[in-house]
N, C-alpha and C positions, 0 to 999 in steps of 0.2 A: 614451455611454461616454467618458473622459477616458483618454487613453493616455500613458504614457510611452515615450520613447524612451531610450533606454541604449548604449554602444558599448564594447566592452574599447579601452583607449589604442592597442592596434597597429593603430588602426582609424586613425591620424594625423590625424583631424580638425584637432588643434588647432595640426599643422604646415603644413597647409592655407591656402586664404586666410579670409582673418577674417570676411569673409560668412557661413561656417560657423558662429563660434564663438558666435553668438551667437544659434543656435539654440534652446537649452536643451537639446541631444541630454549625455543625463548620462555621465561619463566612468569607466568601472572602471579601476583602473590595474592593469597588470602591473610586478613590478620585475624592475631590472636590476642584478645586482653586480659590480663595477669596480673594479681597483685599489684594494682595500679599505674601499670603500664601496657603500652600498646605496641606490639611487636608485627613484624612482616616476614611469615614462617618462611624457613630457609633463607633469613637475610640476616636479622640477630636474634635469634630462637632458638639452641644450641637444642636439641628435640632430649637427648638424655640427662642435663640437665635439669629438662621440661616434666620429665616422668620423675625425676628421683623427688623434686620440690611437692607433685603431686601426692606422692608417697608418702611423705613426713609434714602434709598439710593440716595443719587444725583448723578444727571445724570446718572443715571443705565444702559442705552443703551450702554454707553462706558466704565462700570465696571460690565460686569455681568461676575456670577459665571462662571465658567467651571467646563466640568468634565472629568476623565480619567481614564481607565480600568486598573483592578488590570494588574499588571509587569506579564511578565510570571516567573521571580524567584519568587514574590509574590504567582502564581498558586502552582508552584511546590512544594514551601514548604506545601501547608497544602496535595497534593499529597502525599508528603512524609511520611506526618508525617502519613497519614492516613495507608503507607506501614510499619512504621516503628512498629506502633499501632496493627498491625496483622491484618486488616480486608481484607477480601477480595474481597465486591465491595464497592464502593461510588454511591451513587445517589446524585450529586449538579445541587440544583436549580436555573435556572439564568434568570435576569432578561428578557424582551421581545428580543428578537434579533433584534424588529424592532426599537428599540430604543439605538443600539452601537452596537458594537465589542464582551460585553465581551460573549456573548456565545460562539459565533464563536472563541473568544483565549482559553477559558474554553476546546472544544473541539479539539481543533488542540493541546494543552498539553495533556490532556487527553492520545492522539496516542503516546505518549512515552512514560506513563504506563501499554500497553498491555501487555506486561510481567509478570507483577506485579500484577495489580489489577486491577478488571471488572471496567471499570467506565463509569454510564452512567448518560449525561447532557440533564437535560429536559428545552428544552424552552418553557417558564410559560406562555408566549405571554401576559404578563400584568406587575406591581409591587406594590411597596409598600407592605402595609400589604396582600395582597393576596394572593402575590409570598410568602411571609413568613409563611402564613396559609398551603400552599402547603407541604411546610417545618417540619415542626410541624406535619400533621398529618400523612404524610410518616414514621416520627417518631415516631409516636404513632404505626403504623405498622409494625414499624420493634419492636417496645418491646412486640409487641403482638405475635410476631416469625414468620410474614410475610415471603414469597422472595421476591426478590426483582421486578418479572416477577409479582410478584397479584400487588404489593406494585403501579408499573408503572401502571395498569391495572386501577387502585381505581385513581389517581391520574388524568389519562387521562377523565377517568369520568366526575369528577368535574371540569376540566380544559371545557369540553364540554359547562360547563353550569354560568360559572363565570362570575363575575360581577363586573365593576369599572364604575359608574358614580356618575357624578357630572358638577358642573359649575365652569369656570373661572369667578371672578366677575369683573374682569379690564381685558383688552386688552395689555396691557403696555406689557408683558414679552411675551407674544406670538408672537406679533410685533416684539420686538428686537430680539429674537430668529431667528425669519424668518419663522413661522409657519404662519403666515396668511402676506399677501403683497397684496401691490399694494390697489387696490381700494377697494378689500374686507375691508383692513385694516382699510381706510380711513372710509369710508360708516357704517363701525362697530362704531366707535370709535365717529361719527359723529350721529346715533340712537342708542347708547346704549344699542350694541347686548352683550348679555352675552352668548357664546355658551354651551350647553348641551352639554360636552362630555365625551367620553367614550373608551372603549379596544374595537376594532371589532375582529372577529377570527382568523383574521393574524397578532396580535397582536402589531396594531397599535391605539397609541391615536388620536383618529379623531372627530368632532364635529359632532354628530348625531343631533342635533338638534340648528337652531339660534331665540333664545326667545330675543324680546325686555323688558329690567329693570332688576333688577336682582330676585327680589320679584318671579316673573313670571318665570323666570327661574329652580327657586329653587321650586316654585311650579311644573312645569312640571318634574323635575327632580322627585320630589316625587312620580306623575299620574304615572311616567315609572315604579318605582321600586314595589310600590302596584300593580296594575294592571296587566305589562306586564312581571316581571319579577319574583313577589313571587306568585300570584296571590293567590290559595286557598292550598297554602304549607302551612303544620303545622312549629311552630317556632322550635319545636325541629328536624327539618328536613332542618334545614339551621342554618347559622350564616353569621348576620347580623350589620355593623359597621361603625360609622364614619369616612372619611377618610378627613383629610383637613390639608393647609397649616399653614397662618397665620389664628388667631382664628376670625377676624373679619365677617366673616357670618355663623359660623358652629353655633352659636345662634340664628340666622333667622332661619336658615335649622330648627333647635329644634321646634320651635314652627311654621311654618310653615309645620311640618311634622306630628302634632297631627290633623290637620285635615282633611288628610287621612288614621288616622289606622295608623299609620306606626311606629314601633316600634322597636329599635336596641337591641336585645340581646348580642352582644357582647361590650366589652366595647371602644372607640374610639381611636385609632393610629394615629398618625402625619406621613404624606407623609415623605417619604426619601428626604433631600436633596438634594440627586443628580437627582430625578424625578423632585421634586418640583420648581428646579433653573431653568426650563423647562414652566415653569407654570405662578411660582409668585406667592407672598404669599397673595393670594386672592382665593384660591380653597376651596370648601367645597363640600362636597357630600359623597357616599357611597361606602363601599366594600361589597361582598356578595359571601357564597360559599355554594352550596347544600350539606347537608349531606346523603349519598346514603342509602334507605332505605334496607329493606330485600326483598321487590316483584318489585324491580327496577334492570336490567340488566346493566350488564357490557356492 
């Protein structure tokens, strides 16, 4: 069987290192609309950029980004091509469900290639590099002559055990969003909560934790990842990465993270635009995905 591999753009492959890109893992794009233009992230959306214009935005409240799911002729074409290409299934990774549409349109196209070609759409129930790391090594599996039934199998695995935290260091864009309201807002913005948060397993970004400063925040953010989440794993039994928006505390994070042990083997990816326009370009914190041993069960 001949597989394709597929990734929606917030998967950041292609802000990744370039080892990736030249995968062949095929890219759906999400857009993002900006200051009166309408962009197709990882096409011309320069993501650093993306965060510094964020940064220096006035009155941001009443000009924030937006975002919008790939077209369904946007789906269909890499369907297609995928039919035209000979394969005959797709595995495409799509961002959280709990975060848009595009899985649910990924899948409702999907049902008009039964015919044609298996296609099966995994929700990642996270993003950014993670979702993209999903990506990559389903394709490492398919060149190792995987099907696509272990391939799902290996993947589900790792999705068990995945890991996105970090902090917001500003309030500003979660406010305007409408993710925090009312007097949480206020009472935040008023002590200086910088929330801890993170993917839960119905792949929603939610604030696991509210630390006063951000210092403290970023320190707590570390206690989770040493402690509760890599605890006595070997590092070649994981990969391990920074994930942030604008670069102004993923420096702090650095040196506020040597003094628990804590050390990133992989190298650091920049949040997707279309996640991060959700956020604010004030996020720093981590991705993480176990790698399955050989006395570990599916």
């Amino acid at each position: 069987m001949k597989i394709k591999i597929m990734c929606t753009s917030t998967g950041c492959i292609e802000y990744a290192p370039e080892r990736y890109r030249s995968m062949g893992i095929d890219i759906i794009r999400v857009h993002v609309i900006f200051q009166g233009r309408e962009y197709l992230e990882g096409l011309d959306l320069d993501p650093v950029d993306f965060y510094n214009q964020l940064e220096k935005l006035k009155d941001p409240k009443n000009h924030l980004p937006k975002t919008a799911m790939p077209t369904v002729g946007e789906i269909r074409e890499h369907y297609d091509r995928a039919v035209s290409e000979g394969y005959d299934e797709a595995i495409v990774f799509a961002i959280s469900s709990k975060l848009g549409g595009t899985y649910n349109e990924l899948c409702l196209v999907a049902k008009e290639y039964e015919e044609k070609i298996k296609i099966h759409v995994v929700d990642t129930k996270i993003t950014s590099f993670g979702e993209g790391l999903l990506a990559i090594k389903a394709q490492e599996f398919v060149n190792a002559g995987m099907s696509s039934e272990q391939i799902l199998k290996e993947v589900a695995w790792m999705m068990k055990y995945q890991q996105f935290m970090g902090i917001d260091g500003k309030l500003d864009y979660l406010i305007y969003n409408g993710r925090l309201k009312g007097g949480k807002a206020f009472m935040g913005q008023l002590l200086g909560i910088c929330p801890v948060v993170h993917f839960n397993r119905e792949g929603e970004c939610v604030a696991l934790e509210s630390v006063r400063t951000q210092k403290k925040a970023l320190q707590r953010t570390c206690e989770i990842m040493k402690n509760e989440i890599i605890g006595d794993r070997d590092p070649k039994d994981y990969l391990l990465w920074h994930v942030y928006t604008g670069t102004s505390l993923i420096g702090k994070l650095e040196e506020i993270e040597k003094e628990y042990g804590l050390e990133c083997n992989h190298e650091a990816v920049i949040m997707s635009p279309v996640s991060g326009a959700h956020n604010g370009p004030w996020l720093a914190g981590y991705g993480y995905i176990p790698l399955r041993r050989p006395d570990e069960e599916l």
